[in-house]
VOGU-3710 file (C-alpha; in Angstrom, 3 decimals, decimal comma):
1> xxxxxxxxxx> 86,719/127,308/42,297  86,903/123,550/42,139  86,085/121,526/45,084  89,574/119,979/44,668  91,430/122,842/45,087  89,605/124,285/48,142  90,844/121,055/50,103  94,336/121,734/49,183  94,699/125,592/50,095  92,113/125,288/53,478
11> xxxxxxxxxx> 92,095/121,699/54,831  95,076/120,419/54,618  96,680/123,535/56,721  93,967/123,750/59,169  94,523/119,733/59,613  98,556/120,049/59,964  97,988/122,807/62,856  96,000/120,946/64,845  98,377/118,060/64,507  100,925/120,262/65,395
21> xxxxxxxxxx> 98,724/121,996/68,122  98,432/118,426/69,547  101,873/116,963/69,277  102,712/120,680/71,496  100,203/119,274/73,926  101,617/115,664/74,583  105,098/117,213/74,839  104,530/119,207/77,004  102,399/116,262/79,425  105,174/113,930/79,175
31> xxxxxxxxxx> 107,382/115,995/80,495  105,771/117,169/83,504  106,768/115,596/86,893  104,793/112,564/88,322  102,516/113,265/91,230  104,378/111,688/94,250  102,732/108,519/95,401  101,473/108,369/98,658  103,342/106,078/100,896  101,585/103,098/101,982
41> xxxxxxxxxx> 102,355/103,376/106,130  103,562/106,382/107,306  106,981/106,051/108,858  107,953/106,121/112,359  108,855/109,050/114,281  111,733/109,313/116,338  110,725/109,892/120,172  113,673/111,791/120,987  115,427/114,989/119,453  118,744/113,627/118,797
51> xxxxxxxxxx> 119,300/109,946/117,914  120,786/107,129/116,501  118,509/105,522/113,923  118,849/102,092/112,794  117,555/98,795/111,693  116,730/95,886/114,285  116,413/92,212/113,435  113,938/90,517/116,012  116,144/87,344/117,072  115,387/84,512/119,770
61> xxxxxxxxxx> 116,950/85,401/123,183  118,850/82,094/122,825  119,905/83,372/119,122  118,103/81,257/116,324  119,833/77,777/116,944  120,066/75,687/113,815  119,730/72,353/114,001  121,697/69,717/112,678  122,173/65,929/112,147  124,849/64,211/113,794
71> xxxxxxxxxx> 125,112/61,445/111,338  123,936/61,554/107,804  120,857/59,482/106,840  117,136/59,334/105,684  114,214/61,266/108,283  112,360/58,094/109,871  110,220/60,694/112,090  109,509/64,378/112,695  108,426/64,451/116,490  107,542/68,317/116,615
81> xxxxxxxxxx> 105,349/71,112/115,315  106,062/74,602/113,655  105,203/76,893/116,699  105,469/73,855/119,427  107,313/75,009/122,881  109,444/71,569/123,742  111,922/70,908/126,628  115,700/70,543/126,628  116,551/67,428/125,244  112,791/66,785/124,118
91> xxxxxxxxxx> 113,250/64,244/120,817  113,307/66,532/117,432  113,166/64,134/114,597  114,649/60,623/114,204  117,508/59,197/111,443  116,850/55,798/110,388  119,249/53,511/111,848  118,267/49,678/110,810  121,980/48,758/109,859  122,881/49,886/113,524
101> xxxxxxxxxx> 119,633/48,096/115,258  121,102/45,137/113,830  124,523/45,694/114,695  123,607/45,876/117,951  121,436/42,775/118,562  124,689/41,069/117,047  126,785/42,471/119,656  124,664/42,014/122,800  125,071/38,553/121,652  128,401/38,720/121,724
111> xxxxxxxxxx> 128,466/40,083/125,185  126,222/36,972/126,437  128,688/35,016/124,729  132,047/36,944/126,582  130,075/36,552/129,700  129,736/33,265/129,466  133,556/32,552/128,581  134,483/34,385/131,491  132,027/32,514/133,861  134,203/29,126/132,432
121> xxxxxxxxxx> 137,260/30,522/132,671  136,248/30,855/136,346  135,082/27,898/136,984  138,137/26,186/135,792  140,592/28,637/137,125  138,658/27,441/140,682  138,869/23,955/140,211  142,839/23,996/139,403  142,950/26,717/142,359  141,265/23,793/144,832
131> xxxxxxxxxx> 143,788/21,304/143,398  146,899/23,274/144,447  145,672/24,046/147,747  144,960/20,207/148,479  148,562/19,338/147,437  149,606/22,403/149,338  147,777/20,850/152,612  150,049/17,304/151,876  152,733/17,338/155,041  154,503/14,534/153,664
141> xxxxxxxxxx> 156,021/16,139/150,399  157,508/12,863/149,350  153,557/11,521/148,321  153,961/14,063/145,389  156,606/14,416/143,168  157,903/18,704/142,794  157,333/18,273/139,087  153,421/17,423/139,802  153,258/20,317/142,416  154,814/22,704/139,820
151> xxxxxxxxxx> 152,382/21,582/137,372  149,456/22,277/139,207  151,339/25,731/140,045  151,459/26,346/136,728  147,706/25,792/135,810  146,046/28,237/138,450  148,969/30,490/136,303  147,439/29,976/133,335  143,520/29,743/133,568  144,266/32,773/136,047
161> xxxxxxxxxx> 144,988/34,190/132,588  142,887/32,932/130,823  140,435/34,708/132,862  142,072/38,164/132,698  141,389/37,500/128,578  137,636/36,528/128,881  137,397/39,300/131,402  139,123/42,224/128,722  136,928/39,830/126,031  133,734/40,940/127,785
171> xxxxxxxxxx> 134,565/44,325/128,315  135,628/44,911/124,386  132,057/43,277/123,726  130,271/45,500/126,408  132,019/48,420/124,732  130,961/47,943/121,057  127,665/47,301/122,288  128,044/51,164/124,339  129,467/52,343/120,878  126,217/50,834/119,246
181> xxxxxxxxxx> 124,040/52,245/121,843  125,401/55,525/121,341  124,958/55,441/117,470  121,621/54,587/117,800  121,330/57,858/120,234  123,227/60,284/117,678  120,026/58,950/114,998  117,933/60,653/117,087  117,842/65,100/117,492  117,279/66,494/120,831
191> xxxxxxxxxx> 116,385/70,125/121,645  119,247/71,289/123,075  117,412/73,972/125,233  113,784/74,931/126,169  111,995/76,899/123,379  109,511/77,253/120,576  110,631/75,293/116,910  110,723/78,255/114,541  111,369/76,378/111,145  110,569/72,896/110,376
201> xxxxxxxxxx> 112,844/72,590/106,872  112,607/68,173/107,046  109,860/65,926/106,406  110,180/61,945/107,040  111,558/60,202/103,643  113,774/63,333/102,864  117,989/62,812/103,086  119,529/64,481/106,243  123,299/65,727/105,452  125,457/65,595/108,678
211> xxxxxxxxxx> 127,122/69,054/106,787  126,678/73,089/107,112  123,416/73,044/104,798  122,432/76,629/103,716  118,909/75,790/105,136  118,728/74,413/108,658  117,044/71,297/108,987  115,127/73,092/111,908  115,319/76,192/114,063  114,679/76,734/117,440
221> xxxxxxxxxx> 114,884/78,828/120,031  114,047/80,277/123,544  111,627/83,168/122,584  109,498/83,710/126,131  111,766/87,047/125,698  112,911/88,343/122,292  116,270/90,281/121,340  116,728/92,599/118,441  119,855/92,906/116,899  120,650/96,736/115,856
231> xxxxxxxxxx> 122,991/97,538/112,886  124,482/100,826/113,957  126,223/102,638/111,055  130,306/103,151/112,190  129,945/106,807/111,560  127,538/107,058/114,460  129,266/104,107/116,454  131,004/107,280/118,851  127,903/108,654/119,641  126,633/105,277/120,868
241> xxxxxxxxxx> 126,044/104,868/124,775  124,635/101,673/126,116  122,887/103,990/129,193  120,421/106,051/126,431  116,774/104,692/126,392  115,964/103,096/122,872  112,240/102,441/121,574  111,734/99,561/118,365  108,947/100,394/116,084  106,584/97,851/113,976
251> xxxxxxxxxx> 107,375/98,048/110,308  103,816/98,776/108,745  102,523/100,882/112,099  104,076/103,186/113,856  101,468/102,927/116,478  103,113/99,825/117,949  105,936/100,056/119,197  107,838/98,517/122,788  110,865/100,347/125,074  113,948/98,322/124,676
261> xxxxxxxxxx> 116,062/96,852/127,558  119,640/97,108/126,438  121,732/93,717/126,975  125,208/92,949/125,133  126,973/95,280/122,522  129,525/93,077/120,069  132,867/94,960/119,901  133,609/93,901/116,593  132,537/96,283/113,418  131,708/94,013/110,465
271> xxxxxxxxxx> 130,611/94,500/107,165  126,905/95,332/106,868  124,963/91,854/105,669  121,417/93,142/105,209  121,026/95,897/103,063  117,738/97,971/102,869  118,426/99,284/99,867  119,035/103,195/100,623  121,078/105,084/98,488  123,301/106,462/100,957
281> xxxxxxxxxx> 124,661/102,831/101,955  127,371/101,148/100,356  128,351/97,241/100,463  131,391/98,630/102,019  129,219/99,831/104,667  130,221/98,480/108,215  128,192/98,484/111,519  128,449/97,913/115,121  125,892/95,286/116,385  124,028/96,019/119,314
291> xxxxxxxxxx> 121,398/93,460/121,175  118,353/94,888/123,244  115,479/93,081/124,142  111,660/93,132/125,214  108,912/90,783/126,349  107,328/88,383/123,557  104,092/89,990/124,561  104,907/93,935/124,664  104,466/94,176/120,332  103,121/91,370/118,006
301> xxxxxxxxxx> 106,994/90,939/116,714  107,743/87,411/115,104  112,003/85,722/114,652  113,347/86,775/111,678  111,132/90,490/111,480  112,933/94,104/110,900  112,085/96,693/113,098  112,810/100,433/113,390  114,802/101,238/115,997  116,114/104,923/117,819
311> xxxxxxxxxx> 118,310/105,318/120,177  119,284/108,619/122,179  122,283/109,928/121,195  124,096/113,115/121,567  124,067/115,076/118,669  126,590/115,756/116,040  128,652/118,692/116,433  128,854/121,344/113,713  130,373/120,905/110,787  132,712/124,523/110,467
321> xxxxxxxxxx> 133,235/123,320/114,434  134,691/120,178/113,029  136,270/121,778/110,375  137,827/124,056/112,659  139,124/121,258/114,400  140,072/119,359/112,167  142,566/122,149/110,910  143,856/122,876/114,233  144,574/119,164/114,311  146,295/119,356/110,886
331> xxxxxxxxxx> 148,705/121,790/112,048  149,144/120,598/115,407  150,337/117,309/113,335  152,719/119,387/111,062  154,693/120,767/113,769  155,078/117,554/115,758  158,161/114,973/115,619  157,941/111,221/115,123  158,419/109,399/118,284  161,572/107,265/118,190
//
């Protein structure tokens, strides 16, 4: 038999079922399931046996205070540090405010001048003033004529005034000089309470807008004693009571973790903001916000971090109790009448 055909009737076969042996093979690989991957913390466990779970954003005590710019301008200065604990009404950063400098050297000037109209107008008003009384002194009323006396009448009259103007002259000038005194004040950002500066989003040369940005130029706020700000689903807002303990847990390790105090719920449901992404929420998801706080020193939280939070709840009832309840309710509703 010829070499030739001993390839066709043997080889070829043998190769195609080893092909086919092998395609079987990858098949059948591909579609078995993935080993799970091993998470990269392990999640927290809930420290009581029936609770509300939710999601806490760590917030100043003071809330996160945004700061703006009264008036709009370019950043001559940045006075504080990222992290830096300043006093109430400590300087933030500084708008420059040549054009109103200048104004106001031009109007103190103007007030020197007002003053010193006023201090004529008194002089004069006192010299026509010492005039009338020396006529008014004459006993013989014949050595003046009544149209001389009237006359002089007349002029304490008139520079009196003449000194009521230079008086409301002065007091316009004093005021613009106030109003540029004032501008030059608004150029400059206070702290309006004691705390740390959380966000430092201006450097000096950059344009301030006196407008809502969507990035604060800075954020501050009093953080001695932090709040977190839990997102309680509203089909577990009934089983909410502010009395229950409630426990935050560090995101990344469950091993630290801080009692919560409780201090304010809102009593407003709103629409859920900040998502995290589980299937079982919807954007049409809405939550009652409740605030609890602990010391800055109990877990190494930061402004601005999400933490786990539980709180004890009671627990659900059954669902065939509901059920059951929920028909007896049904036909409780059938029989009734509408209220007129």
């Amino acid at each position: 038999m010829k070499p030739t055909n001993f390839v066709l009737r043997f080889a070829v076969p043998v190769v195609s079922g080893a092909g086919l042996v092998f395609a079987v093979v990858i098949a059948s690989a591909s579609h078995r399931a993935p080993d799970a991957a091993e998470p990269l913390t392990q999640p927290a466990i809930a420290p009581f046996e029936a609770y509300i779970a939710g999601t806490g954003l760590v917030e100043a005590s003071s809330r996160n205070i945004e700061i703006g710019a009264a008036d709009s301008g370019v950043v001559e200065q940045v006075n504080v540090r990222i992290g830096e604990e300043v006093a109430a009404g400590a300087p933030l950063f500084k708008i420059e405010g040549r054009d109103i400098e200048a104004q106001r050297v031009a109007r103190t000037c103007a007030v020197a001048t007002a003053e010193a109209k006023v201090a004529g107008a008194e002089a004069t008003l006192a010299d026509h003033g010492s005039q009338l009384r020396n006529v008014e002194r004459i006993t013989d009323k014949r050595a003046l004529s009544v149209e001389e006396f009237e006359k002089r009448k007349a002029n304490v009259a008139i520079y009196s005034a003449k000194r009521a103007e230079a008086k409301a002259d002065l007091d316009n000038a004093r005021a613009q000089l106030e109003e540029s005194r004032v501008a030059l004040e608004r150029r400059l950002v206070r702290a309006p309470i004691s705390g740390q500066i959380l966000q430092i989003n201006v450097l000096p040369g950059e344009f301030a807008a006196a407008a809502k940005n969507s990035t604060a130029l800075m954020v501050t706020g009093e953080t001695r004693r932090l709040h977190v700000r839990v997102d309680i689903d509203e089909n577990d807002a009934w089983r909410f009571r502010s009395e229950e303990p409630a426990r935050a847990f560090i995101r990344g390790n469950r091993d630290l973790s801080t009692d919560l105090a409780f201090e304010i719920v809102e009593p407003y449901v709103r629409p859920k903001t900040s998502l995290t992404g589980a299937s079982t929420e919807r954007v049409d998801t809405r939550v009652l916000q409740v605030l609890y706080s602990f010391p800055r020193s109990a877990i190494p939280a930061y402004v601005g971090q999400q933490v786990e939070v539980f709180i004890r709840a009671p627990s659900r009832p059954p669902a065939s109790a509901g059920a059951a309840s929920s028909e007896r309710g049904g036909a409780s509703r059938v029989g009734a009448q509408p209220r007129s």
